[in-house]
C-alpha positions as a printed NumPy array, in Angstrom:
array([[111.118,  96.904,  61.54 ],
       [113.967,  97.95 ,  59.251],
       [111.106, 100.186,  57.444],
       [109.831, 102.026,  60.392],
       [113.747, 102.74 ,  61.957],
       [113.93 , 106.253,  60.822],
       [110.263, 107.405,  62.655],
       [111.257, 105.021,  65.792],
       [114.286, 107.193,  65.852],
       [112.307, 110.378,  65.76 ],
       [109.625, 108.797,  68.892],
       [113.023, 108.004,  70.66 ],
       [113.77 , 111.347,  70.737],
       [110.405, 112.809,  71.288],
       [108.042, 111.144,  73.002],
       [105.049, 113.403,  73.101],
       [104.98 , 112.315,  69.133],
       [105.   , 108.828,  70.125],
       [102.485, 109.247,  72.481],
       [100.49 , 111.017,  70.014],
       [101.113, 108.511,  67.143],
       [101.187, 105.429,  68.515],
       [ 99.025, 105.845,  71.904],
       [ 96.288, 107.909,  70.195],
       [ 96.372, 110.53 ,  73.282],
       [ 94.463, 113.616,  71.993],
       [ 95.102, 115.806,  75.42 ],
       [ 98.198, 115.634,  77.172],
       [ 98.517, 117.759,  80.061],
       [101.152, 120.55 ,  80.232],
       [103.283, 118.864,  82.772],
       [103.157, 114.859,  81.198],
       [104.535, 117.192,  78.017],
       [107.141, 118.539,  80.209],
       [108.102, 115.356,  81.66 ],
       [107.537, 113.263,  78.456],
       [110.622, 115.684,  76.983],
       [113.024, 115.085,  79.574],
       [113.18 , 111.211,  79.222],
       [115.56 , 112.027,  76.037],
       [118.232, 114.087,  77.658],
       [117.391, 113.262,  81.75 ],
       [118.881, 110.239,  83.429],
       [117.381, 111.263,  87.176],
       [113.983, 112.308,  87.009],
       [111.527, 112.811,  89.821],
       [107.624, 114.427,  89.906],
       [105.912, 114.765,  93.378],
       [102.272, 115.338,  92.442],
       [ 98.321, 115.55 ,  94.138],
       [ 95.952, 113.223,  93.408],
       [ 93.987, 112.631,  90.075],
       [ 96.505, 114.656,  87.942],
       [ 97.144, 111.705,  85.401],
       [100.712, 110.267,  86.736],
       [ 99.719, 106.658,  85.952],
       [ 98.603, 107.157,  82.634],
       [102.158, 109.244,  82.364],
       [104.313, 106.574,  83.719],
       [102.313, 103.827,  81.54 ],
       [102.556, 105.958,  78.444],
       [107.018, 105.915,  79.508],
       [106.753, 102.18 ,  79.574],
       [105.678, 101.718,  76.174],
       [108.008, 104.207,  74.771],
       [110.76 , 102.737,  76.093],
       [109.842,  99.283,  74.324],
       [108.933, 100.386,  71.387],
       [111.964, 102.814,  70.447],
       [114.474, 100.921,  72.705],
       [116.545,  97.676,  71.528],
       [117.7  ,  95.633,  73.882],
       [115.747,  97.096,  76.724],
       [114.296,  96.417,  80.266],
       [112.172,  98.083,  82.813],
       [112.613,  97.429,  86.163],
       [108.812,  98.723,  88.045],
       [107.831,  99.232,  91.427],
       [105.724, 100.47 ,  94.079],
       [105.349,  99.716,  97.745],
       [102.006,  97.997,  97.139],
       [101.093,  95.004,  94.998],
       [ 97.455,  96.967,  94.191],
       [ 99.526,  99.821,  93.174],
       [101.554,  97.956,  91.111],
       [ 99.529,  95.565,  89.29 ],
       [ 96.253,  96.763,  89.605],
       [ 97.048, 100.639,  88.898],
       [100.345, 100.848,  86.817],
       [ 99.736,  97.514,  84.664],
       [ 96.11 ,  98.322,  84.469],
       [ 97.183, 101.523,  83.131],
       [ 99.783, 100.044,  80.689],
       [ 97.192,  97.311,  79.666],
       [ 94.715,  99.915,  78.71 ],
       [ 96.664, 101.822,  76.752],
       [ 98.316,  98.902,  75.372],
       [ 94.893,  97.663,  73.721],
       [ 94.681, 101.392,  72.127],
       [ 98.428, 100.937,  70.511],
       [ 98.556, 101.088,  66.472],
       [ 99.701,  98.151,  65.049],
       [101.968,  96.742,  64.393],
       [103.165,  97.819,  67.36 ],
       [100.633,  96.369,  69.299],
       [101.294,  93.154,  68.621],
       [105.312,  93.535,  69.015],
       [104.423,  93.958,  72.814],
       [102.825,  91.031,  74.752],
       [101.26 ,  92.198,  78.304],
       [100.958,  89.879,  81.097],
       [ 99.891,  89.831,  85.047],
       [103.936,  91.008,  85.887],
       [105.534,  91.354,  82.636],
       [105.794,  92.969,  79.262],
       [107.72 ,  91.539,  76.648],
       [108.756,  91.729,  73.215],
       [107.054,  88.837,  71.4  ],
       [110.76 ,  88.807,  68.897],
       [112.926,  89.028,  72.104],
       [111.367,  88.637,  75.361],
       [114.582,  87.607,  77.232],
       [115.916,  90.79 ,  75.975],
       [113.422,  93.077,  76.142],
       [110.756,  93.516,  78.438],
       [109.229,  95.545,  81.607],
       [108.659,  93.721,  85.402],
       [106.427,  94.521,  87.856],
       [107.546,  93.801,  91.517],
       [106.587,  94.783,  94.698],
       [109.123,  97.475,  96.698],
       [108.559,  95.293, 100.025],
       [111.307,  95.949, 102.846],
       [111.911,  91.821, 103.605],
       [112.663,  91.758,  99.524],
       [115.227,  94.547,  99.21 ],
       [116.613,  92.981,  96.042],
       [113.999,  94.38 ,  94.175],
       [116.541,  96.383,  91.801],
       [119.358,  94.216,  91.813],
       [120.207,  91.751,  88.985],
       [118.918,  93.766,  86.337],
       [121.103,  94.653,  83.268],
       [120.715,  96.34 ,  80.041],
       [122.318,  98.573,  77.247],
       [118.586, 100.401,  77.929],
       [117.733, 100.179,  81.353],
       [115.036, 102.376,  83.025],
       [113.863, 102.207,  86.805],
       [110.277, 103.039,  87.466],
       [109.51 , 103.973,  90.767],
       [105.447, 104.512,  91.341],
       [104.694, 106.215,  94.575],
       [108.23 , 106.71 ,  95.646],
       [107.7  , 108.289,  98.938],
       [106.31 , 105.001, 100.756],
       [108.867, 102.992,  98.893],
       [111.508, 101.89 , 101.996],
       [115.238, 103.533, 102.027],
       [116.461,  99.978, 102.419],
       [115.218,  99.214,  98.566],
       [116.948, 102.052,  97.025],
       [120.176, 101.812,  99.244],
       [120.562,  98.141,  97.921],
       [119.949,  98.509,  94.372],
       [121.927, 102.415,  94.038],
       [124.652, 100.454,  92.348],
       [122.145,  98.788,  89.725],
       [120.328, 102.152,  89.15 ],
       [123.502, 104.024,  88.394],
       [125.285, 102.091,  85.834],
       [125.944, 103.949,  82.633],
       [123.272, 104.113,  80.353],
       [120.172, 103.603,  83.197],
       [117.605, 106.067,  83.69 ],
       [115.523, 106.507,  87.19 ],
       [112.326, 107.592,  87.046],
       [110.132, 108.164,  90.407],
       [106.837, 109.681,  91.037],
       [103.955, 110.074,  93.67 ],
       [102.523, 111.771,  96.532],
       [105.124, 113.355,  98.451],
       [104.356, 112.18 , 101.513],
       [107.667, 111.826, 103.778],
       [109.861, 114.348, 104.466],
       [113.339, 111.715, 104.219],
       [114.096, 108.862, 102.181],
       [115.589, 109.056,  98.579],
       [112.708, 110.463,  97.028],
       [112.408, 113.849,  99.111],
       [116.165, 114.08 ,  98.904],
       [115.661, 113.99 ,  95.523],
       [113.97 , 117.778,  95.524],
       [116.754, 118.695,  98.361],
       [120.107, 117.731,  99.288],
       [120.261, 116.094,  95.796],
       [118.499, 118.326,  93.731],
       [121.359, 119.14 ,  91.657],
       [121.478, 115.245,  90.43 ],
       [117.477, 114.975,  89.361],
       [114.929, 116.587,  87.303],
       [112.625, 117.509,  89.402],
       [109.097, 118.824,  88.671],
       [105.544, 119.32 ,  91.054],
       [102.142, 119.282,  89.823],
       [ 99.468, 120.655,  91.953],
       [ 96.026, 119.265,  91.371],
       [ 94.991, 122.807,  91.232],
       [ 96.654, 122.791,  87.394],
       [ 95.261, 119.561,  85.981],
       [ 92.382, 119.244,  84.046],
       [ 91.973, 115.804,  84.797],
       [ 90.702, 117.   ,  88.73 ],
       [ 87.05 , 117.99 ,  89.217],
       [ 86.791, 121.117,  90.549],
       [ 84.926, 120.063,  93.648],
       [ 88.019, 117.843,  94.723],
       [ 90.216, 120.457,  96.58 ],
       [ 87.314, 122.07 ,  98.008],
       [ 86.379, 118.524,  99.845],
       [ 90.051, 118.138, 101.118],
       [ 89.784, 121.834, 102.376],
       [ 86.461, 121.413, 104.175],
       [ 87.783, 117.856, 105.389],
       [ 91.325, 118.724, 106.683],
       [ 91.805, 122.42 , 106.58 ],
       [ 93.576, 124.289, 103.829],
       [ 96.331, 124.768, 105.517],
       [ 96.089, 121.015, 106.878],
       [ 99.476, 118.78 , 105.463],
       [ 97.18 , 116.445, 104.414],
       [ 95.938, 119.595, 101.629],
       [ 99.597, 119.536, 100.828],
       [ 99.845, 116.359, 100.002],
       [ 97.356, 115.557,  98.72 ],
       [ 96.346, 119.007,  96.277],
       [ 99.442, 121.334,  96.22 ],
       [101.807, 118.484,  95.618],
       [104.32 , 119.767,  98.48 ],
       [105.901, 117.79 , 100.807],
       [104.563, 118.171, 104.313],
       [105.719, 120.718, 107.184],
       [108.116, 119.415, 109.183],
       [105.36 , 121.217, 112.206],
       [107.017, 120.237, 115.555],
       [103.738, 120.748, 117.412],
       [101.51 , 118.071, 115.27 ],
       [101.499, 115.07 , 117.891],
       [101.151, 112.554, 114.439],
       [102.25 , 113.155, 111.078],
       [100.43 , 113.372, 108.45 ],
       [102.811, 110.605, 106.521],
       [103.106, 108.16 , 109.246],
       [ 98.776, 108.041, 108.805],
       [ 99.493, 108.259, 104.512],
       [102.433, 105.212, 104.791],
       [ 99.684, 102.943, 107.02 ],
       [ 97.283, 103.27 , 104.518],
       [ 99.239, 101.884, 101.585],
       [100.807,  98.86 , 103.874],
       [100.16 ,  95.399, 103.104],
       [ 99.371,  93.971, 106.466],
       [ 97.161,  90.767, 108.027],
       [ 95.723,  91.253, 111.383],
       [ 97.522,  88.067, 113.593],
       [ 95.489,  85.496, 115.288],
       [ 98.069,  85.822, 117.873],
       [ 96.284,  89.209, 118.789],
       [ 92.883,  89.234, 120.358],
       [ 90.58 ,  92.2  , 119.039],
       [ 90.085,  94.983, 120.993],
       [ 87.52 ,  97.074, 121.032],
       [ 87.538, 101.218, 121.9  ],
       [ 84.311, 103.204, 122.155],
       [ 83.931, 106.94 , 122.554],
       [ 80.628, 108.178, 123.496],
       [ 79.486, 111.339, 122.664],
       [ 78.706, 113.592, 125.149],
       [ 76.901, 116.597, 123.094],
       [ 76.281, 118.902, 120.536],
       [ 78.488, 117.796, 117.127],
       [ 80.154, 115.298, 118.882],
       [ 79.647, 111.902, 117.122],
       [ 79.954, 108.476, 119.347],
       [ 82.538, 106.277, 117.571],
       [ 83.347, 102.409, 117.549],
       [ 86.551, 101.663, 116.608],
       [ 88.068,  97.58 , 116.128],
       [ 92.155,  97.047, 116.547],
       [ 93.606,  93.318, 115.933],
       [ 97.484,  93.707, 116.858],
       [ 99.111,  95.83 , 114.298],
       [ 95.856,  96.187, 111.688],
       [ 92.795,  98.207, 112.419],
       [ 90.152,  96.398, 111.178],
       [ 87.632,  98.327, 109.155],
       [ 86.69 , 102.501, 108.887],
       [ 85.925, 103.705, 112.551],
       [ 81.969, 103.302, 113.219],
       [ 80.094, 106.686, 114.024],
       [ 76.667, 107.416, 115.219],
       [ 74.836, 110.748, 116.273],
       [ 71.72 , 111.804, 118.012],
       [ 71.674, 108.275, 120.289],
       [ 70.874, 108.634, 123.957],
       [ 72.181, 106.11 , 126.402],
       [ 70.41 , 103.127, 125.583],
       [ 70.277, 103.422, 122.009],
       [ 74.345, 103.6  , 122.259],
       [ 74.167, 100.8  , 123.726],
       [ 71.964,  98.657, 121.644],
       [ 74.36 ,  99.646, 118.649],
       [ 77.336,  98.135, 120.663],
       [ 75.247,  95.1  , 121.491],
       [ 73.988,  94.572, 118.09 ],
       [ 77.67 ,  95.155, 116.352],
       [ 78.94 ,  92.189, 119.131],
       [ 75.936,  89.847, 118.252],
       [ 77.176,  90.468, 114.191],
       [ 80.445,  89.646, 114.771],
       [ 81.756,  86.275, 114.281],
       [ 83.403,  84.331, 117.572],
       [ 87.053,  84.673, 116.349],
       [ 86.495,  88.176, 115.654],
       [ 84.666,  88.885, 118.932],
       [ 86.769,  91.737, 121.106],
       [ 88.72 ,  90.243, 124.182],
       [ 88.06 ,  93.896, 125.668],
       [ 85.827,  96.56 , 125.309],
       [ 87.436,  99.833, 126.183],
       [ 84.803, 102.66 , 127.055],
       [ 85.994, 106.302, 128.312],
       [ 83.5  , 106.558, 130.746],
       [ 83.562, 110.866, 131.334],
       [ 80.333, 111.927, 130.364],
       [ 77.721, 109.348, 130.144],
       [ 80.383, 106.508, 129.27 ],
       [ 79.927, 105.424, 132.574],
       [ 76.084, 104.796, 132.111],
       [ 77.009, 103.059, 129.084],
       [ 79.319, 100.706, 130.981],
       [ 77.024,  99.846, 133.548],
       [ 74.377,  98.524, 131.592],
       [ 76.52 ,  96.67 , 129.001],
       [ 77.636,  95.166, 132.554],
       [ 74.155,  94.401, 132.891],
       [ 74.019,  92.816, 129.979],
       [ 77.097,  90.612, 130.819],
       [ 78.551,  91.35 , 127.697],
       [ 82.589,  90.072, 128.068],
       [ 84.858,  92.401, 128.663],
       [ 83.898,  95.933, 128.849],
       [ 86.216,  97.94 , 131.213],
       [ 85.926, 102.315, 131.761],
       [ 88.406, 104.401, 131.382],
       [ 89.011, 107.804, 132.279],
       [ 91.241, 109.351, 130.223],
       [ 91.751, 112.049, 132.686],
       [ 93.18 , 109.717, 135.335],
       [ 96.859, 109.521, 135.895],
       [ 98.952, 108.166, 133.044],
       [101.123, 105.044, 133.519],
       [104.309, 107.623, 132.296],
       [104.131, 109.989, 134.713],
       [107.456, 111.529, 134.252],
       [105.969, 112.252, 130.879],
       [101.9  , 113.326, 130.84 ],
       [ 99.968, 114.659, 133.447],
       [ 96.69 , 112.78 , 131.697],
       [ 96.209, 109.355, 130.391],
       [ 94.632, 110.884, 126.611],
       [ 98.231, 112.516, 126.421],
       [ 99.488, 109.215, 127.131],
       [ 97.139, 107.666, 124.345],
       [ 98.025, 110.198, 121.888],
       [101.292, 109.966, 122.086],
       [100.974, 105.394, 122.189],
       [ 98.772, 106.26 , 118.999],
       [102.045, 108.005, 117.434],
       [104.629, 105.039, 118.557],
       [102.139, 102.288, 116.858],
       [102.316, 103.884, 113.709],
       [105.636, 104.77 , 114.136],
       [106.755, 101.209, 114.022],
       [106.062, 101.101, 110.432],
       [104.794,  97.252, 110.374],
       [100.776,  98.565, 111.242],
       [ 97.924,  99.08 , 108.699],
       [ 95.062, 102.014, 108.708],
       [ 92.111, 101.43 , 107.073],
       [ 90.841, 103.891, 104.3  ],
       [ 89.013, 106.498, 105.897],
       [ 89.842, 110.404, 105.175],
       [ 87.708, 111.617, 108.221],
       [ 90.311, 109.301, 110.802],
       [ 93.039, 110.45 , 109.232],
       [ 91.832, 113.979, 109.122],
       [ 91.229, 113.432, 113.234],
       [ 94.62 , 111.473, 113.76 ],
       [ 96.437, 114.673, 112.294],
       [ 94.839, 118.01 , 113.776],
       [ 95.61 , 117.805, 117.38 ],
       [ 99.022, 119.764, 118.837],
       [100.744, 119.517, 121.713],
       [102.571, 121.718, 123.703],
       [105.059, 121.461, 127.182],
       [103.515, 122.436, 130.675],
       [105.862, 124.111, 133.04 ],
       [106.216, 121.283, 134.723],
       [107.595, 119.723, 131.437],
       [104.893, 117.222, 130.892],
       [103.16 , 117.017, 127.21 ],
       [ 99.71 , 117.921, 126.852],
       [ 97.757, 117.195, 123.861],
       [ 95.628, 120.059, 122.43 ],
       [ 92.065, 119.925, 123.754],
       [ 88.991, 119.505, 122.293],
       [ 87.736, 122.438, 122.878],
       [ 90.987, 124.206, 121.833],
       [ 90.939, 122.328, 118.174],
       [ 87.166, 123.904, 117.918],
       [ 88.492, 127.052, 118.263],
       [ 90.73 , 126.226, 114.893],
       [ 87.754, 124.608, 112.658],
       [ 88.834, 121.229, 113.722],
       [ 86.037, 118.52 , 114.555],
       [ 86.39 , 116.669, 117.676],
       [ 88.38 , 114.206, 116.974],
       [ 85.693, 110.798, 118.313],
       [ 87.163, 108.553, 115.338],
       [ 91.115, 108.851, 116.875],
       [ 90.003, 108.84 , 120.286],
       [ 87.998, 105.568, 119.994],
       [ 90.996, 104.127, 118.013],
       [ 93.25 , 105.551, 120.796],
       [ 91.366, 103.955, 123.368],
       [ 91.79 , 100.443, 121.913],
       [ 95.574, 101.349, 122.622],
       [ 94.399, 100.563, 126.169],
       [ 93.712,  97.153, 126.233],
       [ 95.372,  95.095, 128.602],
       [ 94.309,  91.864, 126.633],
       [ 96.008,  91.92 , 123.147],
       [ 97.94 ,  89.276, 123.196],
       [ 96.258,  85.547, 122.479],
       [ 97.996,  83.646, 125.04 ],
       [ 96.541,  80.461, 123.534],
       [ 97.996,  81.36 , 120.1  ],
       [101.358,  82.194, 121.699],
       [101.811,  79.234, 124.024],
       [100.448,  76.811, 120.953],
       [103.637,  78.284, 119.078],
       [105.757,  77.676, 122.175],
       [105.059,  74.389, 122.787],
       [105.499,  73.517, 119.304],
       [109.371,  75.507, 118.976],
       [109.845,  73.676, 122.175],
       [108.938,  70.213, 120.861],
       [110.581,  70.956, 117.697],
       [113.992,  72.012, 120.025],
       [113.6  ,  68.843, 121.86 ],
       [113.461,  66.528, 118.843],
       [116.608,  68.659, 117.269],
       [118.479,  68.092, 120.427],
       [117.786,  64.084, 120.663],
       [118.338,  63.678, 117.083],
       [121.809,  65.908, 117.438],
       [122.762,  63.401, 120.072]])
């Protein structure tokens, strides 16, 4: 180790030779140069990027550097997902880690949450742990003449983590380094590139100026969401989305639900929302809601008439297994809903009810309509920050496009159907089958729930007999 000092000392200072030496890496992109230079001299740094630009291998590439040309030294790594964590980042590391030259490959031993130094693992080494908001410790205990905070995905990483461990992260000598998808326009990371913009390095990289990103990529998000859509901002340009006062749901309430880890509760029935299509483009859609979770990507069918929509529905509830069967079946029954209704009635399948979504809304101080209503339910769910969206661009995309505007009267009124035509906007069948789920009166597993009570209830008697 004595030997090899001098051109450690020369990779602590410039890391795009290290990564170049050591790694192997033939291309680096223009911006992982950029950002590979200002470890050196740059305690704060911060990159909001679009997808596919090569941020993991980046941050994976900063890891080993640090190890390697760093004595004692530690790496304290998160992200607000364990898949993001461990099966992106230390996938990432361990890739690159196989393609190290030796000897320094075998100086570093990788595991399923660690990195160490096989000479001095208590002294040096990197840790993976989840940025969850019940664990806000994450960055506390953690000390080190060389200590360096990795932050993957920063936007969806809680304020609560950051506020806790600010005193850890800004000890002399520690380096912060957080990147992702900006997603959320507040927290630490978007201050970050505002109010605190004088404290970080900050740097964006569009997907538009990697080589790493097909070319067919941006065009997909364009035709999907709109290019003027947040969701292109996110997820190509890099930027942080519009504050737009008129979108009824933001694009990063739908981007933080899809990175939650969440279980669907058995003390939630399943509900059920179906949106039939009534013509043209319009698609019918089958969405399935268990508490907080929505279960799988939003079902869609064209072309059927009546009864074929209602064979589909029938053959979906004869597929599903009894403890996943819906408690309610929620139907908007303008158009030929109400056909549909009647003969899965006919059928005595449980628990299909109609709904008009133009009826009267249970707020009326608020919405003149019960599909403002909905809307506007659909925002507060995700709002609460425990819920979880499956993956499925073409919900999201839905869940996003609708405005709203006031009516003299002062009511809300969410942007019709017709109206989001008229901008290049799909009707949105996905959301509106998910919305109607949002209507069940039958969530809640009262078997589940008084189970639980009677057992807190036995469990207070026996404390209260024992205390005497």
């Amino acid at each position: 180790m004595e030997d090899l000092r001098p051109v450690m000392e020369t990779w602590k200072g410039n890391p795009v030779q290290f990564v170049t030496d050591v790694l192997g890496v033939k291309e680096i992109e223009e911006w992982q140069r950029e950002a590979l230079m200002a470890l050196p001299a740059q305690d704060r740094i911060a990159i909001r990027s679009g997808h596919g630009v090569g941020k993991s291998a980046y941050l994976s590439w900063v890891i080993l550097w640090w190890l390697v040309t760093h004595f004692p030294a530690k790496v304290a790594c998160t992200a607000p997902t364990a898949h993001q964590l461990s099966d992106v980042l230390w996938g990432e590391v361990a890739k690159w880690h196989r393609k190290m030259l030796e000897p320094f490959k075998s100086w570093l031993t990788v595991k399923s949450e660690t990195i160490e130094l096989a000479l001095s693992p208590q002294e040096s080494f990197a840790v993976a742990r989840t940025a969850r908001r019940e664990t806000p410790e994450t960055f506390q205990g953690f000390h080190s003449d060389n200590m360096l905070f990795l932050v993957d995905e920063a936007s969806g990483v809680d304020e609560i983590i950051f506020e806790v461990g600010q005193g850890a992260m800004s000890t002399a000598g520690a380096k912060t380094l957080m990147a992702g998808n900006p997603t959320q326009t507040s927290g630490h990371f978007f201050n970050a590139f505002h109010k605190n913009r004088q404290r970080w390095w900050t740097q964006k990289v569009s997907s538009l100026d990697s080589t790493r990103v097909g070319p067919d990529y941006a065009e997909e998000v364009a035709d999907t969401y709109g290019i003027d859509s947040n969701v292109y901002r996110v997820r190509v340009l890099g930027e942080f989305p519009t504050g737009e006062d008129d979108s009824v749901i933001p694009v990063h309430l739908c981007e933080s639900a899809l990175v939650r880890e969440v279980e669907p509760s058995e003390a939630y029935n399943v509900v059920w929302g179906l949106d039939v299509a009534r013509f043209g483009d319009d698609a019918t859609a089958l969405a399935k809601r268990r508490g907080n979770v929505l279960l799988e990507p939003v079902k869609v069918w064209r072309g059927l008439d009546l009864m074929q929509t209602v064979g589909r529905v029938v053959d979906e509830y004869r597929q599903t297994y009894d403890d996943m069967r819906p408690s309610e079946i929620i139907v908007d029954v303008i158009g030929i809903g109400a056909g549909v209704v009647d003969r899965l009635h006919e059928l005595k399948l449980a628990g299909v009810r109609g709904l008009n979504v133009g009826e009267m809304p249970a707020a009326k101080e608020r919405f003149s309509r019960k599909r403002d209503e909905l809307w506007f339910e659909g925002r507060e769910w995700l709002d609460k920050r425990d819920c979880k969206l499956p993956d499925d661009d073409a919900l999201i995309a839905e869940l996003t496009g609708p405005k709203y505007s006031f009516l003299s009267n002062g009511k809300l009124k969410v942007e019709s159907k017709d109206d989001m035509k008229k901008r290049g906007l799909h009707s949105p069948d996905r959301a509106d089958a998910f919305l109607l789920t949002l209507a069940g009166g039958m969530d809640i597993n009262e078997s589940v729930h008084m189970d639980r009570y009677e057992k807190a209830r036995k469990k207070r008697r026996r404390g209260s007999a024992w205390s005497v």
